[in-house]
C-alpha positions in Angstrom: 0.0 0.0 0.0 1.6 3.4 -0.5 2.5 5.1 2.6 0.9 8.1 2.3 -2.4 6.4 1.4 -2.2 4.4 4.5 -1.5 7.2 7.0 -4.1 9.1 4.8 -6.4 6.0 5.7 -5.5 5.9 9.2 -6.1 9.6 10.0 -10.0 8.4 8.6 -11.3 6.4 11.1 -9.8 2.9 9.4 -8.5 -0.1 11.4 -5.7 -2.3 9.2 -4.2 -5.7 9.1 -1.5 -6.5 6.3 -1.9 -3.9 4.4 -6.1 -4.5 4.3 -8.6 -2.3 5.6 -11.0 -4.7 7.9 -13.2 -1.6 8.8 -14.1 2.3 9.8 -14.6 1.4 13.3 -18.7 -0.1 12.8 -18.3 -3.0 10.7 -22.1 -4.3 11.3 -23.1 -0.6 10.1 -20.7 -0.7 6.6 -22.0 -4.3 5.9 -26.2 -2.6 6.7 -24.9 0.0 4.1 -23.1 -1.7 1.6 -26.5 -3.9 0.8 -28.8 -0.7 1.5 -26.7 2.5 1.2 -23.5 3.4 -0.8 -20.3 2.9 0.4 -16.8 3.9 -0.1 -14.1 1.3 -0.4 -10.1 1.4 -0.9 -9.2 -1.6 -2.5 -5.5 -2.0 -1.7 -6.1 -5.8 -1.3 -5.8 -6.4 -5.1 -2.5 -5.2 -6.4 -1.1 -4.3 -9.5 1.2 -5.6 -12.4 2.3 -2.9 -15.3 3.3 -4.6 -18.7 4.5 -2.2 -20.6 6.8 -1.8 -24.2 6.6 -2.0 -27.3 5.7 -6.1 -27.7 3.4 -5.8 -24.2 0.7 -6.6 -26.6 1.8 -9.9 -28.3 3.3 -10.9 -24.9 0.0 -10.8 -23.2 -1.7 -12.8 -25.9 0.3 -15.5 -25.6 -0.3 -15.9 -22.1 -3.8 -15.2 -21.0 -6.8 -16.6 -21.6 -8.8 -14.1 -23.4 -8.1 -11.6 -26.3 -6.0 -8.8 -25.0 -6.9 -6.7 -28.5 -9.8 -6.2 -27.0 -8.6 -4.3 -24.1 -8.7 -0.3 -24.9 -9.2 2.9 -23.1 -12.9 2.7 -23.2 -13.2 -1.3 -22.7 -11.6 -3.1 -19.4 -11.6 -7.2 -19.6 -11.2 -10.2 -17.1 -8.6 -12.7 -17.4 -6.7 -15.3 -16.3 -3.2 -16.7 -16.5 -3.2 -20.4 -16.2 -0.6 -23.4 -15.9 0.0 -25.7 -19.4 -2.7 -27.9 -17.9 -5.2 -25.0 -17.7 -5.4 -25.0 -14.2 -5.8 -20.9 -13.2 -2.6 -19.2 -11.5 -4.8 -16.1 -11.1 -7.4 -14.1 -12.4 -6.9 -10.8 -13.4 -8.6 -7.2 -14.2 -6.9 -5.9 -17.0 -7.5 -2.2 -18.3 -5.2 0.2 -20.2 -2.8 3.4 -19.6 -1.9 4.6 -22.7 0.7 2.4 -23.8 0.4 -0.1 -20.8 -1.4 -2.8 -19.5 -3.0 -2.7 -15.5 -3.1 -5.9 -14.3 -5.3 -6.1 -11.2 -5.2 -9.0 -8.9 -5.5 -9.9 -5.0 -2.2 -8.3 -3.8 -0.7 -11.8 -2.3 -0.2 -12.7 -5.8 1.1 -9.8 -7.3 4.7 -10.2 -6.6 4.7 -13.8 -7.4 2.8 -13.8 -10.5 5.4 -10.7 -11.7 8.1 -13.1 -11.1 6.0 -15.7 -13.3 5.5 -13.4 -16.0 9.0 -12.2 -16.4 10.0 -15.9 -16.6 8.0 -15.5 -20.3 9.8 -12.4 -21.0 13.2 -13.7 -22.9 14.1 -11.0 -25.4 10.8 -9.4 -25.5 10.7 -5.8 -25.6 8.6 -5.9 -21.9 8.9 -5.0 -18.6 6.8 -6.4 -16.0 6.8 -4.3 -12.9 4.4 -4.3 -9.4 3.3 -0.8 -9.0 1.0 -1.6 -6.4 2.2 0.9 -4.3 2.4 3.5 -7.1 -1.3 3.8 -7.6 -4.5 3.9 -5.4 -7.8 1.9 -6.3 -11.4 2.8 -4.5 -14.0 1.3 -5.1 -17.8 3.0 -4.9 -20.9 1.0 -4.7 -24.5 1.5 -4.0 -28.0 3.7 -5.4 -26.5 6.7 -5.2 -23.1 5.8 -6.6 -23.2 7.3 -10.2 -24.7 10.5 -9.2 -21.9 11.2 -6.1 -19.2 10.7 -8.7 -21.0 12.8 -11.5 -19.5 16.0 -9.9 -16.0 14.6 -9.9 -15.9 13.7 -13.4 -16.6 14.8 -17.1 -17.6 11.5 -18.3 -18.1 8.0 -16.4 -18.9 4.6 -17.9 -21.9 3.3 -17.9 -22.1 -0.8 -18.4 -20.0 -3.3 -17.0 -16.3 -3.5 -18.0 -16.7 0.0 -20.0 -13.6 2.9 -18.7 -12.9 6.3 -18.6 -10.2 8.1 -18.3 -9.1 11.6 -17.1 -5.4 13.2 -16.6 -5.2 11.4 -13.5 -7.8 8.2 -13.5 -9.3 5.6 -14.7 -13.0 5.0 -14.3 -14.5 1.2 -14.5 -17.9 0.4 -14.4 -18.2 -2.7 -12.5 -21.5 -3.4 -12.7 -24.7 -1.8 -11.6 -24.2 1.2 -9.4 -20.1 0.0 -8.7 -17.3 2.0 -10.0 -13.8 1.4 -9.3 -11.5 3.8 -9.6 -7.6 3.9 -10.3 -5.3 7.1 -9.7 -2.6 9.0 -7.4 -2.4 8.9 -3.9 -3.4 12.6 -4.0 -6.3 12.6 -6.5 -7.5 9.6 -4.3 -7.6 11.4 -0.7 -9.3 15.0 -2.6 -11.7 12.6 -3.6 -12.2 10.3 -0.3 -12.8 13.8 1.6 -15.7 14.5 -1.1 -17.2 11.5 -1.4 -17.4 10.3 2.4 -19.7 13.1 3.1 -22.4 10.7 1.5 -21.1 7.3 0.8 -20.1 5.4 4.3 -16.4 4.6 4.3 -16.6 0.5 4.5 -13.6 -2.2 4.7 -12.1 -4.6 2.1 -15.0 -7.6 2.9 -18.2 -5.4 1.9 -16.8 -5.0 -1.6 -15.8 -8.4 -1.6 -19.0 -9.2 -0.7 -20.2 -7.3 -3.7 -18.0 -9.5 -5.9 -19.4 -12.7 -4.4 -23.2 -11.3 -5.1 -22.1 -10.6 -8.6 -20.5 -14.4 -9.4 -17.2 -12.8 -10.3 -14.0 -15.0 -8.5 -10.2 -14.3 -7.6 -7.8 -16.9 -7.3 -6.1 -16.4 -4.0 -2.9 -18.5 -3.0 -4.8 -21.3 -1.3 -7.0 -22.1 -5.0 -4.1 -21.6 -7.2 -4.0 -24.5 -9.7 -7.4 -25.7 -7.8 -9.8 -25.1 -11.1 -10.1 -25.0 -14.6 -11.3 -21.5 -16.0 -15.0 -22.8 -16.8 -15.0 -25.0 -13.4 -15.8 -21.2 -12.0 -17.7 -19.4 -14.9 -14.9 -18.0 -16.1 -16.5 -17.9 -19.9 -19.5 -17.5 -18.8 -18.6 -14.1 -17.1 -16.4 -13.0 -20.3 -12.8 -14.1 -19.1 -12.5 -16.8 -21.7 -11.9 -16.2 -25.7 -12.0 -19.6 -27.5 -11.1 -17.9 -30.9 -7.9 -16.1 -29.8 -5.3 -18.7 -30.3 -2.7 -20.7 -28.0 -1.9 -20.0 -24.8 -0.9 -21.9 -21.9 -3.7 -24.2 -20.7 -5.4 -23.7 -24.2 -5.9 -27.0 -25.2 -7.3 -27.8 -21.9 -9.6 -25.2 -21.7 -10.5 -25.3 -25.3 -11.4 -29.4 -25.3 -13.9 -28.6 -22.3 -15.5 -26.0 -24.3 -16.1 -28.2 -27.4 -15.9 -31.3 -26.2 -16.6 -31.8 -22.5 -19.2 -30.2 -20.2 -18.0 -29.4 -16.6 -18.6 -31.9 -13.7 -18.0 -29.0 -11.4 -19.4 -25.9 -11.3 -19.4 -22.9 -9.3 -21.9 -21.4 -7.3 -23.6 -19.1 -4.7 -24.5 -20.3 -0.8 -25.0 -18.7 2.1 -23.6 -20.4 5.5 -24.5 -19.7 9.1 -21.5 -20.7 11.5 -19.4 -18.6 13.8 -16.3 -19.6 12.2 -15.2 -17.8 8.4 -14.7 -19.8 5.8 -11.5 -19.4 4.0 -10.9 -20.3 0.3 -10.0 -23.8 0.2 -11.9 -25.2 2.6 -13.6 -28.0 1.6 -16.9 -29.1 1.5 -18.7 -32.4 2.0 -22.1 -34.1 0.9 -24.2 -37.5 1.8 -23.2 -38.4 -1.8 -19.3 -39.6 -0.6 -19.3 -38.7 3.3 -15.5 -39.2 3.6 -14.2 -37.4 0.2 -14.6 -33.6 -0.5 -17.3 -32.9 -3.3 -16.2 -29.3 -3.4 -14.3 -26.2 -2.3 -14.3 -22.5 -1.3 -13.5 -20.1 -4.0 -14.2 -16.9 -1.2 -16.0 -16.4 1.2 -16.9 -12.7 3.0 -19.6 -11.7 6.1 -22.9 -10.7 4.7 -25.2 -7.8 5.6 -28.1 -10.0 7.1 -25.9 -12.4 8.6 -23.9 -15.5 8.2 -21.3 -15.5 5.3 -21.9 -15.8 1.5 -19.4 -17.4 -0.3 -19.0 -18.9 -4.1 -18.0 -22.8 -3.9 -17.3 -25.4 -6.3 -19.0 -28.3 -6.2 -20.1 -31.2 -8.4 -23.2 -30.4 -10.2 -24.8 -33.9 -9.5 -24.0 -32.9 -5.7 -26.1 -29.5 -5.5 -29.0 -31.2 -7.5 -29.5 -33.7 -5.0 -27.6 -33.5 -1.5 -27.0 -31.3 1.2 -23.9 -29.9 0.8 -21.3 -29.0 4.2 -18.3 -26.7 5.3 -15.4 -28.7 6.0 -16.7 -31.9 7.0 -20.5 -33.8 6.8 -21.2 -32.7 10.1 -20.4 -29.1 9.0 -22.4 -26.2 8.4 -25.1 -26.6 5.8 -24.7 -24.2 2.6 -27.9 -23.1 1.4 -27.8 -22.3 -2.5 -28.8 -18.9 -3.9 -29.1 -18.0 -7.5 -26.4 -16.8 -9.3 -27.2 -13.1 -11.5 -25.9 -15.2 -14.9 -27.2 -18.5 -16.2 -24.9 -21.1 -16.2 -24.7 -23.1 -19.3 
């Protein structure tokens, strides 16, 4: 996190842990306003990857899974970098600066995945750097959200995955009423002061919780190499091109599409129990009590209580068993319905 963002944070009210904001002091209230209010959010739990040069371009679609052409300065994309057997290493934001590539990500992995992707680098005309301290991401969520940021900015994007950009930011509609926004450490605090006047200042779980509502996963260090790209909706979502060409994983990925369907799937529960679940956990049906018939993708507290979480599990499993956190006699996860059909 960059230091002057933090102390900026800290002189606001927020309580941190690793570099995370956990809340503003009431985090029962931020959760009541995140699903009935707006809130204000800093995002320093993802971190950020620059790929910049003259072959960025070509170097990017040879590694990702979707079409990196299609990332401009009005169009932001998901993605994900995945092992030769397609198994995903992360999942990625990506939108454009210019010249460069922004690749967002949960900030445990962006260090390690810039060490990954330099590996690829060989006489490429790239650089791959972490600027996650560089830059400051918030992210703004709720009914009111477009018209508080109206005053801030000559233009904002209005469907999911569209950008803006000013001198100083870029603007990405998220879904609707959520913008996230990327810029300086000063632009960001200006803005903070303006905005909290009527959006609640709310930790890093309320706009994960957001995430989880809207079906959209990150690979965290725990799931790394756990699932295939479709396994959680990744194509479904638009983080998968099947006409770009090769890239690690490809064939994988691609013989599913045409070939296969998915004996796993992910999905949306709920779960009442006092202790969080974590991604990786497992879960556990009737179906085969003593092996694991899913897993935790992330989990975050929800606003009426309990935690909502997205979790892989076998699609045979969900049709017809109770499904359980960590063990049979765990928790029961009660299914809720996802805002995209699955296939």
């Amino acid at each position: 996190m960059n230091q002057d963002w933090q102390d900026f944070l800290t002189t606001q009210g927020a309580r941190l842990a690793e570099g995370t904001v956990q809340d503003f002091g009431d985090a029962a209230a931020e959760r009541a306003a995140t699903q009935e209010g707006t809130v204000l959010c800093d995002l320093s739990h993802f971190g950020l990857l620059r790929v910049s040069g003259e072959e960025a371009e070509s170097f990017l679609q040879n590694l990702l899974s979707n079409d990196i052409r299609e990332v401009t300065a009005g169009h932001a994309q998901l993605s994900s970098f995945n092992t030769a057997k397609g198994r995903m290493l992360a999942s990625l934001l990506i939108w454009r600066e210019a010249e460069d590539y922004l690749l967002q990500l949960p900030h445990a992995l962006a260090e390690p995945m810039r060490k990954k992707l330099s590996m690829y680098v060989l006489r490429a005309k790239v650089k791959v750097a972490n600027v996650s301290a560089e830059k400051v991401c918030l992210g703004v969520a709720g009914k009111a959200a477009l018209q508080q940021l109206q005053p801030h900015f000559a233009a904002l994007p209005q469907q999911p995955w569209e950008a803006a950009h000013t001198d100083d930011a870029v603007i990405i509609c998220r879904g609707a009423a959520r913008f996230q926004i990327a810029t300086t450490a000063a632009r960001a605090q200006t803005l903070w002061l303006a905005l909290r006047a009527s959006a609640t200042p709310a930790g890093a779980n309320c706009w994960d919780w957001l995430d989880i509502r809207a079906g959209i996963p990150f690979i965290l260090p725990a799931t790394q190499e756990a699932f295939v790209p479709q396994i959680v909706n990744f194509e479904v979502i638009g983080g998968v091109n099947f006409k770009k060409g090769c890239y690690p994983g490809q064939e994988v990925v691609a013989r599913m599409h045409y070939l296969g369907k998915p004996k796993r799937r992910m999905y949306l529960a709920r779960v009442m129990c006092d202790e969080a679940p974590l991604a990786g956990d497992e879960l556990f049906s009737a179906a085969q009590p003593e092996q694991a018939c899913g897993k935790v993708v992330q989990a975050a507290r929800a606003a009426h209580g309990g935690f909502e979480l997205l979790a892989v599990v076998q699609t045979e499993v969900v049709a017809d068993f109770p499904v359980h956190l960590r063990a049979i006699t765990g928790a029961r996860l009660e299914f809720e319905a996802l805002p995209y059909a699955l296939p």
